[in-house]
C-alpha positions, 0 to 999 in steps of 0.5 A: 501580482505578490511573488507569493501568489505567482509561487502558489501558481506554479506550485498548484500548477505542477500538483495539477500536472503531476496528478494528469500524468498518474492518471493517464499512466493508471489508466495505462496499467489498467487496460495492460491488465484487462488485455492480458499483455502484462502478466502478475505473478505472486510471490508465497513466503512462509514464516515462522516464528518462535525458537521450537517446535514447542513455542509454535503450539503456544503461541497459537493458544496465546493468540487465540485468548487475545482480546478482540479489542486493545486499547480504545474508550 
């Protein structure tokens, strides 16, 4: 066999080894999930946006009149 191919082999080889090894641990995580022994808890952030109180109320009238598409054919 060419050094290339046995190369390739190995490397295809790992890909395939790699990929066994996420699955098996997603399916970990998901029977965690639907066994309720791991918790998710969410984070809420707020965010705001602009200098004042004043640029607020604009900027929702700006994106209101925002076109549905931008750019394309």
């Amino acid at each position: 066999m060419d050094t290339k191919t046995i190369v390739m082999l190995v490397m295809v080889g790992l890909l395939v080894l790699v990929s066994a090894v996420q699955a098996v641990e997603l399916m970990g995580l998901k029977d965690k999930l639907s066994d309720d022994s791991l918790k998710v808890s969410g984070a809420s952030a707020k965010a705001t946006v602009g200098a004042s109180s004043g640029a607020g109320n604009s900027l929702s009238q700006n994106i209101n009149s925002l076109p549905s598409m931008v750019g394309g054919c």
